[in-house]
C-alpha positions as CSV (number, residue, x, y, z in Angstrom):
1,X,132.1,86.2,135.4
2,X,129.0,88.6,135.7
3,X,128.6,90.6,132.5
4,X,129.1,94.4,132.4
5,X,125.9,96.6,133.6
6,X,125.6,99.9,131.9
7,X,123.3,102.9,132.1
8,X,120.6,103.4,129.7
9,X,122.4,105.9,128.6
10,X,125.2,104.4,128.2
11,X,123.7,101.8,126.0
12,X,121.9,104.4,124.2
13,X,125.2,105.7,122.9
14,X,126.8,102.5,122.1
15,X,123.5,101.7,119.5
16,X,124.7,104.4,117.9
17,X,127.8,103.8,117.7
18,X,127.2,100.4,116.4
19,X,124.6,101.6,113.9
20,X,126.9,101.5,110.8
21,X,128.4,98.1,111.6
22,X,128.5,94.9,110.0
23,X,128.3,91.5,111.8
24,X,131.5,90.4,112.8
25,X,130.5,87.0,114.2
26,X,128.0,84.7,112.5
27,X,126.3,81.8,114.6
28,X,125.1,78.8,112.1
29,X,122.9,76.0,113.0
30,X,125.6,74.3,115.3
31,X,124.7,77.1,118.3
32,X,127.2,78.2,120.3
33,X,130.4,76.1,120.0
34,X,134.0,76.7,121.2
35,X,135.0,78.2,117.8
36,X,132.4,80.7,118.3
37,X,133.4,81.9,121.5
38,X,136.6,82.3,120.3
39,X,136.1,84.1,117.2
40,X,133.7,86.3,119.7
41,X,136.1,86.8,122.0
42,X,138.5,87.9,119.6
43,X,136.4,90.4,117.4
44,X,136.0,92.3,120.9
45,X,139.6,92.5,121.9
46,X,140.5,93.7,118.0
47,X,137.1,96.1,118.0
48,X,135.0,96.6,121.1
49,X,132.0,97.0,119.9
50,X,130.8,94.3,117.6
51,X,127.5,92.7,116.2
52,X,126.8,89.2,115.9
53,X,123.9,87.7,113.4
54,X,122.2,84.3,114.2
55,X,120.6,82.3,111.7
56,X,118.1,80.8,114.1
57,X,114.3,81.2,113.9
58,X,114.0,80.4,117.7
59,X,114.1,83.7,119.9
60,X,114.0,81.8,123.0
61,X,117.5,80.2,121.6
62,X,118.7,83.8,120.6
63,X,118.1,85.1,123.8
64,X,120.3,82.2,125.7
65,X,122.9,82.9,123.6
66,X,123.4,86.5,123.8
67,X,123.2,86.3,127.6
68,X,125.6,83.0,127.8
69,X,127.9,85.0,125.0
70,X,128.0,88.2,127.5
71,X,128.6,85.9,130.5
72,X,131.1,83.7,129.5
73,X,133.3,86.8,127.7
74,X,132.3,88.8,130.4
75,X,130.9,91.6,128.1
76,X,128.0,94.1,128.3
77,X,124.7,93.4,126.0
78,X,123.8,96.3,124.7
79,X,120.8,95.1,121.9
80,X,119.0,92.1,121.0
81,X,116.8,93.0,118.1
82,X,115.7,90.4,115.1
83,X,118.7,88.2,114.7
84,X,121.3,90.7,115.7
85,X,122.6,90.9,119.2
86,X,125.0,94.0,119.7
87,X,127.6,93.3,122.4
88,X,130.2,95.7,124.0
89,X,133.5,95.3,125.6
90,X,136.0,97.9,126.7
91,X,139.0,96.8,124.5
92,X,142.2,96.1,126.7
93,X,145.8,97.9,126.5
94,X,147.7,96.6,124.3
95,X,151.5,95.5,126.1
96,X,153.0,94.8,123.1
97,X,152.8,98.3,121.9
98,X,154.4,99.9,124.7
99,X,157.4,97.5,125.0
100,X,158.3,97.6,121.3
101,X,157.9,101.8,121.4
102,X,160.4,101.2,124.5
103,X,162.7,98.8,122.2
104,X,163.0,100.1,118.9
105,X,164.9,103.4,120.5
106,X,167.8,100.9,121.1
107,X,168.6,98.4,118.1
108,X,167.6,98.8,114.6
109,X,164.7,99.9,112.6
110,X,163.4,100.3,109.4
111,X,162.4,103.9,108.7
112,X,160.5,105.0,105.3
113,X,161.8,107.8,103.8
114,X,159.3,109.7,101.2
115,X,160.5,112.5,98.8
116,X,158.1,114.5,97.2
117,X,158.0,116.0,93.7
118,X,159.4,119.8,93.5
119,X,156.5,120.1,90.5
120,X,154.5,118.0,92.4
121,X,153.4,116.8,89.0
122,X,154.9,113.1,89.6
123,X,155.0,110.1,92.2
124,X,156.8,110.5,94.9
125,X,160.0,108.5,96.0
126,X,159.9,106.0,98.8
127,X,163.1,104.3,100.5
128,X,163.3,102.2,103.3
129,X,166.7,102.6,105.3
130,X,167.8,101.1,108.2
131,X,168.4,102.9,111.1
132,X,170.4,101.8,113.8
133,X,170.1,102.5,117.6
134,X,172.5,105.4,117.5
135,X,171.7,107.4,114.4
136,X,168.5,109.5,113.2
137,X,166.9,110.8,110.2
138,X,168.1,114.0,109.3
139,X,165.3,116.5,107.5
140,X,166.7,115.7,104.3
141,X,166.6,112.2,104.4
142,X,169.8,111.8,105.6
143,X,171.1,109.3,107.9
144,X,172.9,110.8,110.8
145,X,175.1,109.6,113.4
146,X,173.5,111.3,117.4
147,X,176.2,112.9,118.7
148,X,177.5,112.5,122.0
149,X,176.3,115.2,124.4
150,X,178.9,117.6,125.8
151,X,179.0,118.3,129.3
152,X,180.5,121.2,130.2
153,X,184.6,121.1,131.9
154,X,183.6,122.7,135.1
155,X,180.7,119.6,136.1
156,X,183.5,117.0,134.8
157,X,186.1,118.4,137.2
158,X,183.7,118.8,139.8
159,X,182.5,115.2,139.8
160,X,185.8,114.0,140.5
């Protein structure tokens, strides 16, 4: 797959976003290997933006790397200075999110419950309850039972 092209500008912005950051990826005198591209390919779906250090002396090796590392992951180079290459992907939805947010409505949950102090002078209290598809957390902390909505007698005899 082609890498991403982006703007100067673009690029601009992303070196500074990635000013602060550490090297998430390290490439030792083995090259490029499988386990690298992995661990590469992971660091961008967890972060985006990463930076990657090689511990080569050979910029002509450097350079092959950072363009097979943004081909191969199909990912944008953004900088290639000294032994740090900065690469950028956009970091993909995350599925499993959305269907547990769908999920945990209906069964059971674990909810934390934290009290603070009235003096505000000690720890406050945690408790983990379990809450079960058709109950919610009252203000207080308490566990409530949802209550059946009403409908009014006029729709019911209507609908039949």
């Amino acid at each position: 797959m082609p890498a991403i092209q982006l703007t100067p500008a673009q690029r601009k912005e992303k070196r500074s976003e990635a000013h602060h950051l550490d090297p998430m990826v390290m490439i030792g005198a083995d090259g490029l290997t499988p386990a690298v591209v992995k661990a590469t390919d992971a660091a961008l779906n967890a972060h985006g933006l990463i930076k990657v250090r090689i511990f080569s002396d050979d910029r002509a090796n450097r350079e092959g790397i950072f363009a097979s590392l943004c081909g191969e992951l199909n990912a944008a180079p953004i900088q290639h200075i000294g032994k740090l290459l900065i690469i950028w992907r956009p970091i993909p939805p995350k599925e499993d999110e959305a269907n547990t947010r769908a999920d945990s409505k209906l069964g059971p949950r674990v909810v934390k419950i934290v009290k603070f102090s009235k003096s505000g002078n000690h720890r406050p209290q945690t408790k983990k309850l379990r809450v079960l598809g058709n109950e919610r957390v009252a203000q207080g902390g308490e566990i409530k039972r949802a209550k059946r909505r009403l409908t009014s007698i006029k729709k019911s005899s209507q609908d039949q």
